[in-house]
N, C-alpha and C positions, 0 to 999 in steps of 0.2 A: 642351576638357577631356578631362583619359585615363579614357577607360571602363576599369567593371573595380572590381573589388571590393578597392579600395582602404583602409588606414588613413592617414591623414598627420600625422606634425607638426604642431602648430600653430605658422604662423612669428608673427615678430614684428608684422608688421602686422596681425594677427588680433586679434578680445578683441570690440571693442562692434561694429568691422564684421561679422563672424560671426551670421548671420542662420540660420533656419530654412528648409531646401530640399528637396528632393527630388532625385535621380538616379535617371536609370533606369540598370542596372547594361548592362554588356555581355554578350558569349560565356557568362561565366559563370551569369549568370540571366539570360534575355532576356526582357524584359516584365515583369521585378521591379521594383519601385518601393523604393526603402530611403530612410527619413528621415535626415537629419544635420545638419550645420553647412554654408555656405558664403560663403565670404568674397568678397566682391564687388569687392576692392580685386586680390588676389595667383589667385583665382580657384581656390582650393583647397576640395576638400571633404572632411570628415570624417565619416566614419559612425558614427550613435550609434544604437545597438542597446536600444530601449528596453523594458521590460517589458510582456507582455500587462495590458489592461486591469483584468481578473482581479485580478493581482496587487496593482494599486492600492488597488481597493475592498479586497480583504482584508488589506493590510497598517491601511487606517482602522478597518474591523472588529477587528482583532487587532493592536496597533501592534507587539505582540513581533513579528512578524513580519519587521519592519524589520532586525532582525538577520540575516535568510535574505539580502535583498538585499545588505547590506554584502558577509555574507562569501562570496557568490557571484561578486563583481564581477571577481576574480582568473579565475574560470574560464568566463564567459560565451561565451568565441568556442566551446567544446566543448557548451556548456549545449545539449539540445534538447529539454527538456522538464520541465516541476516540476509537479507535481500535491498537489495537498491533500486530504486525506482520512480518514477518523475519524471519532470523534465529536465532536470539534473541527469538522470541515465539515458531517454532518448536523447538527449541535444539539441532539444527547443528551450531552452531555458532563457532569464534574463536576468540579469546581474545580479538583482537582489533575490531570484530564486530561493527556496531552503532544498537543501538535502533533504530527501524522504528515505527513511529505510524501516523497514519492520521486520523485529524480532522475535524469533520464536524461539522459548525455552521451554523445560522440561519443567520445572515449578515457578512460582512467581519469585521476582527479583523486588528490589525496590528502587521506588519511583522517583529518586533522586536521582538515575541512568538518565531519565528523560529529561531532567531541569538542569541537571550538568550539559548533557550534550544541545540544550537549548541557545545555550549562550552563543554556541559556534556558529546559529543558523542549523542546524541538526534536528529533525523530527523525526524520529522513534514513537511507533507504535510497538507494544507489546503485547505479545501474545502468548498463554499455554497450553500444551499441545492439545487439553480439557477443551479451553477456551478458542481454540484453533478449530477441533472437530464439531463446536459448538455453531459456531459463526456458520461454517462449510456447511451445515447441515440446515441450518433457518434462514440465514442471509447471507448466498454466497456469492453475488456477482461482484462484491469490491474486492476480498482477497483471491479469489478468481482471477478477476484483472490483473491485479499485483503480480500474483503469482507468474501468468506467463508471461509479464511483458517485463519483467525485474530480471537483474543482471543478480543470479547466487554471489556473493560474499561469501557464504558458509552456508553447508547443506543442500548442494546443488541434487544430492541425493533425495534430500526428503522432498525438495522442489518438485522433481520429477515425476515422486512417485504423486502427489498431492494433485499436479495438473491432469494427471494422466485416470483419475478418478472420478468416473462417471458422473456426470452432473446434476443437480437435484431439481430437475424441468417443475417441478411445482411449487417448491419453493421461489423459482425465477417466477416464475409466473405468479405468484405473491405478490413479490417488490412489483413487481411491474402494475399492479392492480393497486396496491400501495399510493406508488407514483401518481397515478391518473386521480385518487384520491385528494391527493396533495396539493394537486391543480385545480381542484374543483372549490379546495380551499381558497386558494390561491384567485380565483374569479370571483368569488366571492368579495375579498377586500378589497376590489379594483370597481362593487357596483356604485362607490359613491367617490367622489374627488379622492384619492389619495391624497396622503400628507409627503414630506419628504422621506420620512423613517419607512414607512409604509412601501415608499418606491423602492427604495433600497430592498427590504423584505422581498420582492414582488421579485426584482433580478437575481437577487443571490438565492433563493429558492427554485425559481424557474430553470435556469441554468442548471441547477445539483442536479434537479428531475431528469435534464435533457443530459448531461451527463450518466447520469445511472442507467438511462434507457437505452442510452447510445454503448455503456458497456458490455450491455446485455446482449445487443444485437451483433458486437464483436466477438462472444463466446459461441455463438453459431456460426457465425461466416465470418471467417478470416480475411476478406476480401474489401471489406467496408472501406470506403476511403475517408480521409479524417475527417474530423466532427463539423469543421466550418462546411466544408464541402458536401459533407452528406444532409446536411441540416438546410444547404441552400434552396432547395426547395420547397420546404417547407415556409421558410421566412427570407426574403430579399431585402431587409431593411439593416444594412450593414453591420451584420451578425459579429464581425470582429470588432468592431469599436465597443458592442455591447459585453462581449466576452469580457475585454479589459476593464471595463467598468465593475461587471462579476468579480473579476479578480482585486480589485479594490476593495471593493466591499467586502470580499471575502477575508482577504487580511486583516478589515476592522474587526470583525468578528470574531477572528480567532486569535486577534489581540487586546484592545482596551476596550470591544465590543462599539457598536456602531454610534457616532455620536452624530448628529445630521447637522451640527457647525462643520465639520470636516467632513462632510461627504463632497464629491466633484462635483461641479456645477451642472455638467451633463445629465447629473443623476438627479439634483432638485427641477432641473425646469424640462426633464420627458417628457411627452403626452402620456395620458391616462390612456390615447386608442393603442398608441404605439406598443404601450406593457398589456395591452388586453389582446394585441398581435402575438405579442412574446409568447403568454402564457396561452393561447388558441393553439399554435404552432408547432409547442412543445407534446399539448395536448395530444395533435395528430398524430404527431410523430411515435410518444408512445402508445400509444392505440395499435397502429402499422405494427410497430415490433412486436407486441403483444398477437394480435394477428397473424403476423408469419412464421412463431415461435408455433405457436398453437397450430396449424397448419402443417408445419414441417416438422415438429416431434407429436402429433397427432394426441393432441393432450383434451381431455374432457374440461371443458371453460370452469371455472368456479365463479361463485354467485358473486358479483361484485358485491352483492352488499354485507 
């Protein structure tokens, strides 16, 4: 038999002869075991590259998912990685939830994966492995996130090895300085009456910030308790109703973009002190993380300006 990490044909004499086998591959990976087909008659093998376990149970859990497999199967020899995550994988989700999963391949695919798989409710990010070490390396606390709190699909391996890679504390501490920048923006459009578009800006911005900070301060302490909770003292001004508002607005945005005839009524008649709490609040908060990061990996401040 030719070692070697082969695909073949299937010849004529193949079909019910075509049995389940193993090969151990050669040069290529030595000690790799690969399942596939081999035919007993013509002595040919075929490699069939099948889905992490993972992927199984949650395609039974969530059958839309089946749609991921279909239209992945064009791009599988690049595929090295699909991860699930959201709240769609923890289990806070809400009906109209989307599926979030981001994929990581070997070269870049085309971007008709993402507008097919759109239609299901399906959002795909993509990413290659260039643009993977790139991200990790300038701006890593969102696929950081991802990474440990996502259920592997495929590549539970490279997952592993990627979480378990030292973190880049100054980079974190960038976005974090970034953030507090963002806010400052942010007080800024709130010194004269807002308009309605304005307020909407004002939540869906503030929120992202306290989000990013709040994931940062999860990659040091695993202990944090969730975000409504940990945010509570900072702001007592019923921080859930305002999340949900975030979340409205946020789906304008990353659908027909914010139009302020359709924003919720809660959002055109806020106070301007109320949003000047919001974005104070978020303020402190990153501040605090940025403080205890800097404290506890013992980092030299960089110049905010």
């Amino acid at each position: 038999m030719r070692k070697g990490n082969y695909r073949f044909r299937r010849p004529r004499c193949c079909g019910s002869m075509m049995v389940s086998a193993y090969i151990r591959h050669g040069r290529s990976a030595p000690g790799i075991e690969k399942v596939g087909l081999y035919c007993t008659r013509c002595r040919r093998f075929e490699i069939e590259r099948l889905m992490h376990p993972a992927f199984t149970d949650f395609v039974r859990k969530f059958p839309i998912l089946k749609h991921v497999e279909i239209a992945l199967k064009p791009y599988m020899d690049t595929v090295r990685g699909l991860y699930f995550h959201g709240s769609r994988a923890r289990g806070d989700h809400r009906e109209d939830s989307d599926y979030d999963l981001v994929l990581i391949t070997g070269k870049k695919i085309d971007d008709k994966l993402k507008s097919e798989l759109k239609e299901h409710n399906i959002q795909v990010e993509v990413f290659t492995l260039s643009q993977l070490k790139k991200q990790l390396d300038l701006t890593p606390s969102y696929l950081l996130t991802v990474l440990r709190e996502s259920v592997p699909l495929i590549g539970a391996e490279l997952r592993e090895k990627l979480v378990r890679k030292k973190m880049n504390d100054i980079a974190l501490q960038v976005e974090l300085k970034d953030c507090i920048r963002q806010l400052d923006y942010l007080k800024m459009m709130l010194k004269n009456e807002p308009d309605d578009f304005i307020k909407a800006r004002v939540i869906h911005s503030a929120i992202l910030r306290l989000r990013q900070a709040y994931s940062i301060k999860r990659l040091y302490h695993s202990d944090v308790p969730e975000l409504s909770m940990e945010f509570r003292k900072y702001f007592n001004h019923n921080f859930e109703e305002l999340y949900e508002l975030y979340r409205i607005v946020r789906d304008m945005v990353h659908g027909d973009g914010l139009n302020e005839e359709e924003l919720p009524e809660k959002v055109r008649t806020m106070a301007k002190s109320r949003l000047n709490k919001l974005v104070n609040s978020v303020d402190s908060y990153a501040k605090n993380v940025l403080d205890r990061i800097m404290i506890s990996e013992k980092i030299a401040p960089l110049n905010p300006k």
